[in-house]
VOPAGU-2260 file (C-alpha; in pm, 1 decimal, decimal comma):
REM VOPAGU-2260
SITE   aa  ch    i         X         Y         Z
SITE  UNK   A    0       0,0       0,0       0,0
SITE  UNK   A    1     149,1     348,1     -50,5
SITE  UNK   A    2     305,1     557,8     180,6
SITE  UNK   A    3     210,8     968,1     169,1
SITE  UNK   A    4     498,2    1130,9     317,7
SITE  UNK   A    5     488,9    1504,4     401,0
SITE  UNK   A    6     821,9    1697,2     324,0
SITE  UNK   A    7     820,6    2047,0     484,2
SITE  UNK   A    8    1102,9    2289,0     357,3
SITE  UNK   A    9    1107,1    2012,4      25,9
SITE  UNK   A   10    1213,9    2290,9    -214,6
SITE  UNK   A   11    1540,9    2356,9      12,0
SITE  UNK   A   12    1878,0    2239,9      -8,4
SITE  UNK   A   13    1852,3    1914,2     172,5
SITE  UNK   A   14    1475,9    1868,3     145,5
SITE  UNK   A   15    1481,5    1868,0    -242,0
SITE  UNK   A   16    1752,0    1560,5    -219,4
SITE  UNK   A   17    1515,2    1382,1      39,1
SITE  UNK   A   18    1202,7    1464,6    -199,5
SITE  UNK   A   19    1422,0    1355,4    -476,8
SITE  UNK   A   20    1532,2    1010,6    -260,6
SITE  UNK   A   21    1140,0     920,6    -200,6
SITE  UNK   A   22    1063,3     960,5    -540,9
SITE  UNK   A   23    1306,7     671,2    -680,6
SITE  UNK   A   24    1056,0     412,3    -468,0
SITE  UNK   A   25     697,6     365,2    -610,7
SITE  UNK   A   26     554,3     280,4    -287,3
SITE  UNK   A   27     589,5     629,1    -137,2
SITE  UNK   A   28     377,8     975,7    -259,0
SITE  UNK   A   29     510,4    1302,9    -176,8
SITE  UNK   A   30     341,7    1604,7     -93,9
SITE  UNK   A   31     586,4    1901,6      -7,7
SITE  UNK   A   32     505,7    2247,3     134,0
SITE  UNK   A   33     755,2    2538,9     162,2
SITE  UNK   A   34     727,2    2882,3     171,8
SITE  UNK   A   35    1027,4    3008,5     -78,4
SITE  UNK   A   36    1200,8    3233,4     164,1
SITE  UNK   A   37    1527,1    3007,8     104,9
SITE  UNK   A   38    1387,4    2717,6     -66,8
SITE  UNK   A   39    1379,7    2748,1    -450,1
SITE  UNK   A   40    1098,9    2568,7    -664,9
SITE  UNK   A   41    1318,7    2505,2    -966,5
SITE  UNK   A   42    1466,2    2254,8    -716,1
SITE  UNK   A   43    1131,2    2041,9    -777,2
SITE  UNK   A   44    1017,6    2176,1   -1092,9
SITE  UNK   A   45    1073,4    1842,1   -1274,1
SITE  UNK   A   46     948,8    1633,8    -971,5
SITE  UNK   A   47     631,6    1427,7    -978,3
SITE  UNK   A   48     497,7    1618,8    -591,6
SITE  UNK   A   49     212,0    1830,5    -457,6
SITE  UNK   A   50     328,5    2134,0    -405,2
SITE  UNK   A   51     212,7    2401,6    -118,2
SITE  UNK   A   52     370,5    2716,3    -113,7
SITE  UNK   A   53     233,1    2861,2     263,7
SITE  UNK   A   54     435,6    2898,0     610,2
SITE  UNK   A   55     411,9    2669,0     834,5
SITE  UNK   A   56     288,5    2959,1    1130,8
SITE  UNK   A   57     -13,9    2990,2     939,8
SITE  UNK   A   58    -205,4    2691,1    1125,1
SITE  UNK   A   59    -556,4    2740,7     934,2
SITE  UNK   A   60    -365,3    2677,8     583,2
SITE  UNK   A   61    -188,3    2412,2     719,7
SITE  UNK   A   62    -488,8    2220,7     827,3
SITE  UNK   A   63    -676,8    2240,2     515,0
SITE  UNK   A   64    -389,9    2063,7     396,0
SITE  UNK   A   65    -393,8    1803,6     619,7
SITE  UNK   A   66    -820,1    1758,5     593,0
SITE  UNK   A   67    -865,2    1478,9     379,7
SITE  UNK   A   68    -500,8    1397,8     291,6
SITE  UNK   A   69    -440,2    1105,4     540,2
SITE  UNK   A   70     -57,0    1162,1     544,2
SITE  UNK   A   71     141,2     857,5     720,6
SITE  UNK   A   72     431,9    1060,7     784,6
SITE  UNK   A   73     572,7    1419,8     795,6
SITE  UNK   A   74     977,2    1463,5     751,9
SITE  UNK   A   75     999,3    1813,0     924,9
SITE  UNK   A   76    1309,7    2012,0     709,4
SITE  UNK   A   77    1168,0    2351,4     737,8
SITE  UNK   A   78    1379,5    2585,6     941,7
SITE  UNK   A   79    1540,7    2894,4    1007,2
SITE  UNK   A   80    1903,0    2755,1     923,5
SITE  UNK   A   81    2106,0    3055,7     996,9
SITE  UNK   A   82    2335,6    3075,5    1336,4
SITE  UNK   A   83    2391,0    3431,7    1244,8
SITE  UNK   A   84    2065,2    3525,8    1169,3
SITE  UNK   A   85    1965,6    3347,9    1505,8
SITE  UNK   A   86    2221,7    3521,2    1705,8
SITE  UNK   A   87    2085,2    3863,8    1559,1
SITE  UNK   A   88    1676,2    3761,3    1599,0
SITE  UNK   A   89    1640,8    3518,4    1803,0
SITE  UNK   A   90    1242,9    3567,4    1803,4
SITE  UNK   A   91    1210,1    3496,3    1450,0
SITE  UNK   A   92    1424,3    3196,2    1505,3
SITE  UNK   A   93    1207,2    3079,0    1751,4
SITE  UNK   A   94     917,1    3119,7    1503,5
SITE  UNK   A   95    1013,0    2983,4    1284,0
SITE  UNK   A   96    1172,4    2664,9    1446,5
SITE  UNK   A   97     949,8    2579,4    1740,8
SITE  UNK   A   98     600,9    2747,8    1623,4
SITE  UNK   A   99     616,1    2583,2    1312,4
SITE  UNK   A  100     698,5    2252,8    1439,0
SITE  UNK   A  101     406,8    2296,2    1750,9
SITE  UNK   A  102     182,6    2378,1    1438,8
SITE  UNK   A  103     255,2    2029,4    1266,1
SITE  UNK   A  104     314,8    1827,9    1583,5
SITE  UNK   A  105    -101,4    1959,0    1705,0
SITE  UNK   A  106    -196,0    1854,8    1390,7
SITE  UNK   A  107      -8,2    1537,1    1352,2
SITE  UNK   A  108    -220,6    1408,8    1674,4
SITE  UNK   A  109    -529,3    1547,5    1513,9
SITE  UNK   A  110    -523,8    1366,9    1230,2
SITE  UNK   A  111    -345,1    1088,6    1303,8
SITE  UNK   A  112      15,5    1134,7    1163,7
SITE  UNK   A  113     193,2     770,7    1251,0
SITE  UNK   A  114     567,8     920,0    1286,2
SITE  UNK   A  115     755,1    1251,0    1221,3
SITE  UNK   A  116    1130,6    1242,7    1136,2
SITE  UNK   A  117    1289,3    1605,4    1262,1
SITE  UNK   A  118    1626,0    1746,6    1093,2
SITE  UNK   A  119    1822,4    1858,9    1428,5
SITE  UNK   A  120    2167,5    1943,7    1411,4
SITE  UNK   A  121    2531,3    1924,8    1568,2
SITE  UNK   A  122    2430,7    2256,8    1698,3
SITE  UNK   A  123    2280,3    2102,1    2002,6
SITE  UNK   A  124    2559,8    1969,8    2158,7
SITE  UNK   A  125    2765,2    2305,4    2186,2
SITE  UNK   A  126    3133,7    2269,7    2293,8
SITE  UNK   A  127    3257,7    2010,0    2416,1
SITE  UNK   A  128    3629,6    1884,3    2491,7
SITE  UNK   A  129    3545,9    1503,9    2470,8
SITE  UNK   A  130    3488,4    1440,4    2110,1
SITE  UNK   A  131    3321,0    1237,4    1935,6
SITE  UNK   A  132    3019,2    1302,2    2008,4
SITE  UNK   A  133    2732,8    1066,2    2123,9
SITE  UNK   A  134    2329,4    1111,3    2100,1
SITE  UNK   A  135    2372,0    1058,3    2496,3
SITE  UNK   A  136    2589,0    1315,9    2530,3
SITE  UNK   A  137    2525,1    1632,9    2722,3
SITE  UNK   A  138    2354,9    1931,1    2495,9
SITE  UNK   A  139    2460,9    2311,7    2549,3
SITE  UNK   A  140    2376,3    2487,8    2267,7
SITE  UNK   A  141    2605,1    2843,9    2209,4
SITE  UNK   A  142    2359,3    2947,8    1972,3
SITE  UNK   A  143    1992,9    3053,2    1982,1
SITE  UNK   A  144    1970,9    2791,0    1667,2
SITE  UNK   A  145    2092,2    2529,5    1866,0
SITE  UNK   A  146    1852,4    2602,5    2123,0
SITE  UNK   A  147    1572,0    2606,0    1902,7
SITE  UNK   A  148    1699,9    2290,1    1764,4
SITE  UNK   A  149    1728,0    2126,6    2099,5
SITE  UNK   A  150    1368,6    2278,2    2224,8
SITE  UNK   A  151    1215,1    2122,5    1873,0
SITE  UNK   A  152    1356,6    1796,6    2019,5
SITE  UNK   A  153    1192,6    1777,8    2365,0
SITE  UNK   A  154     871,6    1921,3    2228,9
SITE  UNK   A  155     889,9    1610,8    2010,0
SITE  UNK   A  156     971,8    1419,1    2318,6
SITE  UNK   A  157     714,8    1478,2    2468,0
SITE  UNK   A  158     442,9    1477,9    2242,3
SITE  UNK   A  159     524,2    1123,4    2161,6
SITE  UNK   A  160     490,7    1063,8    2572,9
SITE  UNK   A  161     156,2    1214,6    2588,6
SITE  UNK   A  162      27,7    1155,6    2228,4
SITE  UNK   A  163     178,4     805,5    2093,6
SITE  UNK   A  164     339,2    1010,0    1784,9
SITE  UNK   A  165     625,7     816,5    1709,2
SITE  UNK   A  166     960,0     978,2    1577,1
SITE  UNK   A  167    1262,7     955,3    1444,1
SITE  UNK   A  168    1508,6    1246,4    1538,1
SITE  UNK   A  169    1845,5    1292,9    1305,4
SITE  UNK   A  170    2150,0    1545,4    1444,8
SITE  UNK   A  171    2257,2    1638,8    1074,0
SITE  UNK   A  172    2655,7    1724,6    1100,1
SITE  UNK   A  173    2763,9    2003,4     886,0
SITE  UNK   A  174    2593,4    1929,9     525,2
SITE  UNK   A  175    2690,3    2031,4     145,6
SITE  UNK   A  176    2620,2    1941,2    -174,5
SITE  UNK   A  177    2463,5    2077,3    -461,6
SITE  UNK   A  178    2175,3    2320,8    -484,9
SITE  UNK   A  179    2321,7    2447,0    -151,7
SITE  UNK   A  180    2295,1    2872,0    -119,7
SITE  UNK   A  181    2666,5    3036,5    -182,0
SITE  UNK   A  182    2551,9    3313,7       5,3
SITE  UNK   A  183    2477,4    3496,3     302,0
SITE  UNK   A  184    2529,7    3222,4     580,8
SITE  UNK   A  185    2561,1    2933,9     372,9
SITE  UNK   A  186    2803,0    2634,2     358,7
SITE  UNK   A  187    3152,8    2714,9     408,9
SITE  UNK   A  188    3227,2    2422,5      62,0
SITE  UNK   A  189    2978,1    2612,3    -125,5
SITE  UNK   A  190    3117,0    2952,3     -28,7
SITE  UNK   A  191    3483,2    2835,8    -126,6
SITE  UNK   A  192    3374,6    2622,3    -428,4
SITE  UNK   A  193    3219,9    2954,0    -547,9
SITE  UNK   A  194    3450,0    3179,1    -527,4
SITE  UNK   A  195    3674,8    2985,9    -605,5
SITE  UNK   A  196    3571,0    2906,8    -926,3
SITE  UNK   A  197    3505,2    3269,5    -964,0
SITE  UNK   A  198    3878,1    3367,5    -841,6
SITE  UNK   A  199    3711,2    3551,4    -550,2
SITE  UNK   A  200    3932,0    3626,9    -265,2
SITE  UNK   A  201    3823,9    3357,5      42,1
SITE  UNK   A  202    3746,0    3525,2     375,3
SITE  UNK   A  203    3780,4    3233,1     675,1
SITE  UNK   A  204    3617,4    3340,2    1014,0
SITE  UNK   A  205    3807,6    3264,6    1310,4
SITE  UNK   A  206    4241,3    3121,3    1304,8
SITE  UNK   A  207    4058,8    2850,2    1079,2
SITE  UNK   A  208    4151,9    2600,3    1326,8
SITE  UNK   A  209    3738,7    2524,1    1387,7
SITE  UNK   A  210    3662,1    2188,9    1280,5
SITE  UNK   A  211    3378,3    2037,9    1135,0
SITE  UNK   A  212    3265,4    1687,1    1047,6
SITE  UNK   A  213    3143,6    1734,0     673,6
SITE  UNK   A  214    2830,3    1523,8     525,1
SITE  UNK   A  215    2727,6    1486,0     175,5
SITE  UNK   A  216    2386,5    1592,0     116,2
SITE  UNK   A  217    2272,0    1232,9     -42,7
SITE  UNK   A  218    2340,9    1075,8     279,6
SITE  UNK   A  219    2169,1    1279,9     452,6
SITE  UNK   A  220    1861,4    1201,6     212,3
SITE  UNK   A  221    1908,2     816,5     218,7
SITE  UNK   A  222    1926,0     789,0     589,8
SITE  UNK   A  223    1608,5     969,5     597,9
SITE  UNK   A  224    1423,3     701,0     331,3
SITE  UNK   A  225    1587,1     412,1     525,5
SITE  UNK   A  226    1409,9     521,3     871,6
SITE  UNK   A  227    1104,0     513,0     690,3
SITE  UNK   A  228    1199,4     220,6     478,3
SITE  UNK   A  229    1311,3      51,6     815,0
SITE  UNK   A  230    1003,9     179,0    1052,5
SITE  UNK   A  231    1267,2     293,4    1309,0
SITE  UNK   A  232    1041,8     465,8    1586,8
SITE  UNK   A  233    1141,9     689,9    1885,6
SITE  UNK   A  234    1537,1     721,9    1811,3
SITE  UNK   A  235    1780,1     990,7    1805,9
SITE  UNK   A  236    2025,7     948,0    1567,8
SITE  UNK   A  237    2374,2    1117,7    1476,9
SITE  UNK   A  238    2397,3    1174,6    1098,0
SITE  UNK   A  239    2764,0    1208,9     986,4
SITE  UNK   A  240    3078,1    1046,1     860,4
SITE  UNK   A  241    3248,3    1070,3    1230,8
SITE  UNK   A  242    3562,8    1239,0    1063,9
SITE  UNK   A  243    3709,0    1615,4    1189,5
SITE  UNK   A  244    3865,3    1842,5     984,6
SITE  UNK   A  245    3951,6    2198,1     987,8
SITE  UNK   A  246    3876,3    2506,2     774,3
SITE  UNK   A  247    4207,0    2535,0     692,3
SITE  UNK   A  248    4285,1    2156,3     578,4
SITE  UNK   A  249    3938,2    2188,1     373,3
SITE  UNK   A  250    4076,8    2546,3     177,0
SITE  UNK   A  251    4406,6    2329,8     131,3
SITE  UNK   A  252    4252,3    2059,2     -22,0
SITE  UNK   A  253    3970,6    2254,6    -227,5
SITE  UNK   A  254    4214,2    2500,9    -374,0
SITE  UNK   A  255    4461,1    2234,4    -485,3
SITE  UNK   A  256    4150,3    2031,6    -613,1
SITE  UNK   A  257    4011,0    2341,4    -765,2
SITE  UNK   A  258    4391,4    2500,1    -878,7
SITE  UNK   A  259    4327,6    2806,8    -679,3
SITE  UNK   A  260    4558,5    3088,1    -651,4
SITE  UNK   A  261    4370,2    3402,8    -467,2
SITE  UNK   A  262    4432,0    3514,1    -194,8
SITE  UNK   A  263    4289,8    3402,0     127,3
SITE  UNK   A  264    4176,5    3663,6     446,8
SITE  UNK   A  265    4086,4    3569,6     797,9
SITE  UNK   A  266    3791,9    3768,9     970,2
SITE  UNK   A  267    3701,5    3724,9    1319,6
SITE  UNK   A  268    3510,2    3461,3    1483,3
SITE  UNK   A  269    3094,6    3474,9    1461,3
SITE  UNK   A  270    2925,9    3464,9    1782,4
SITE  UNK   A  271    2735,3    3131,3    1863,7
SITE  UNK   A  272    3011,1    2917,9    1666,6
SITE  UNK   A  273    3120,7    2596,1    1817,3
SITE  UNK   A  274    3496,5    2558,1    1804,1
SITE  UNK   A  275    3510,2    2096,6    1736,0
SITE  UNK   A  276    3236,4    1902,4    1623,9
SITE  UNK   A  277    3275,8    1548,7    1548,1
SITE  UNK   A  278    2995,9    1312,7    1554,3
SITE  UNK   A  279    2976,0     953,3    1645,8
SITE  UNK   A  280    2802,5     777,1    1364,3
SITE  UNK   A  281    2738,1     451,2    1581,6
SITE  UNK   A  282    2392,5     441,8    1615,0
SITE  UNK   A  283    2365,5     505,4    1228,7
SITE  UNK   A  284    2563,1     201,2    1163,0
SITE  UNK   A  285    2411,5     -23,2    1448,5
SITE  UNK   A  286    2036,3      55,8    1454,5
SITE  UNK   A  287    1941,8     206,0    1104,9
SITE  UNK   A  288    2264,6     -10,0     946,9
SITE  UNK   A  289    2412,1     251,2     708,8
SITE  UNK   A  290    2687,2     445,8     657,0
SITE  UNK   A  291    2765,8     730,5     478,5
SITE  UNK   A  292    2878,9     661,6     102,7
SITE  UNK   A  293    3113,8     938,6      54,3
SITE  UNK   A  294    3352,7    1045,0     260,4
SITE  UNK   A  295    3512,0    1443,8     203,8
SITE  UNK   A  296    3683,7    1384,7    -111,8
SITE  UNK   A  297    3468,4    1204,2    -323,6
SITE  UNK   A  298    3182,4    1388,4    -154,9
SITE  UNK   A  299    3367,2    1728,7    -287,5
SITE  UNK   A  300    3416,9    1536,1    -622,6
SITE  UNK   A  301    3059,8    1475,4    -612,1
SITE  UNK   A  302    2913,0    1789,8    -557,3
SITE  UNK   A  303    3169,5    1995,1    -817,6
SITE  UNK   A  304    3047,2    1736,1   -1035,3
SITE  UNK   A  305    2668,4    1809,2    -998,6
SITE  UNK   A  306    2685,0    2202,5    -927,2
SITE  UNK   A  307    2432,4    2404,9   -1123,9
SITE  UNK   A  308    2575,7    2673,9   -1400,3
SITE  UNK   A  309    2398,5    2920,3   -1176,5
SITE  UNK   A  310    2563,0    2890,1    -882,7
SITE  UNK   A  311    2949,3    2888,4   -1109,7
């Protein structure tokens, strides 16, 4: 029997390759709603989806959508992604992040949603000396986006306690790929790759000695179809490829890769930044039993491969 899955934010970066992931299996139909503010609908142009274009605050639109629809499951991507942006508005954060996501979870219980799978993020766990990190680790978020994050989780929590909604909760490490933004506060491999390309002078934030553990974007999308695919209920999972590396090494290795020769500036550190992240993949490779396909370079192959003309 088929499966309709709900994907919110489905016209964004990594909802598009989760829309696009659900689509290659004839058992599931896909209904996606996003408002545009950073999602693009070229993304699912030539995709075979309902499309919504409303916010997720507005709680009247969003029921008529769910009246009638009998959606088994909602994979919650939409989000105010920005740490910056956060850090400067923390109320429209917190609108967007935890409003939104109270909107869908009231509704989910209304009409009988079986399972939501939330997109949380490294974010959560703030700094930490002891790496890597584990789901049962402590959380201490240095950013308001973190904290949103990490609030979206225990309202989950809890209405899976009171309610029976079963869910799936995935800690996304730091993502790229293509159809990723190059600008504003996007990723740092799609800022680089960009201007790069363009022979734009590269501005690092920070000595350059912050590390991140790096994720292609069609990982992130598979592990997603394989909870679903698997029926994994009431788990919180780290989604990464357990591997740290710094700004620097990643310029290094992109510039040689790309045969860059500008010049390269360092600005100072942005607020609400975590210093090491590094997340243990266990639990991906135990319980849902994947691992990431790509790891940093053919990831990077990958995505210079794939990237649109439009963002060269």
């Amino acid at each position: 029997m088929m499966e309709r899955v709900l994907i919110t934010g489905g016209a964004g970066f990594i909802g598009s390759h989760t829309v696009e992931e659900f689509l290659l299996d004839p058992n599931y139909e896909v209904i996606v709603v996003d408002n545009l503010i950073s999602g693009k609908y070229e993304n699912i142009k030539d995709f075979d989806v309902e499309f919504h274009r409303f916010d997720l605050r507005d709680k009247v639109q969003l029921e008529s959508l769910f009246k009638g629809k009998n959606i088994d499951c909602i994979i919650h991507h939409a989000a105010q992604i920005s740490v910056r942006d956060s850090m400067e508005n923390p109320v429209y954060d917190a609108e967007q992040n935890i409003l939104g996501l109270i909107n869908i979870l009231d509704l989910s219980v209304k009409y009988g949603v079986k399972k939501i799978l939330f997109s949380s993020s490294a974010a959560v766990y703030g700094n930490s000396k002891t790496l890597p990190l584990s789901e049962g680790d402590d959380t201490w978020p240095q950013s308001f986006y973190g904290l949103s994050k990490l609030t979206g989780e225990n309202y989950i929590k809890l209405y899976s306690e009171l309610y029976g909604l079963k869910y799936v909760i995935f800690r996304y490490s730091n993502v790229y790929g293509e159809r990723q933004s190059n600008r504003g506060e996007a990723g740092v491999i799609s800022i680089f790759s960009h201007n790069m390309i363009k022979g734009d002078s590269i501005i690092i934030e920070g000595d350059g000695e912050q590390t991140r553990d790096f994720i292609y974007v069609k990982d992130i999308a598979r592990a997603n179809y394989m909870a679903l695919k698997n029926n994994l209920e009431n788990e919180v999972i780290n989604v990464s490829t357990n591997n740290e590396v710094c700004i620097n090494e990643l310029f290094e290795h992109m510039a040689k890769k790309l045969s860059y020769k500008g010049k390269v500036f360092y600005d100072r550190e942005r607020h609400g930044d975590i210093k090491r992240s590094r997340l243990d993949n266990g639990k991906l490779k135990n319980i849902l039993k994947i691992e990431p396909r790509y790891n940093l370079e053919s990831g990077i192959d990958a995505y210079l491969k794939k990237r649109a003309p439009r963002d060269n």
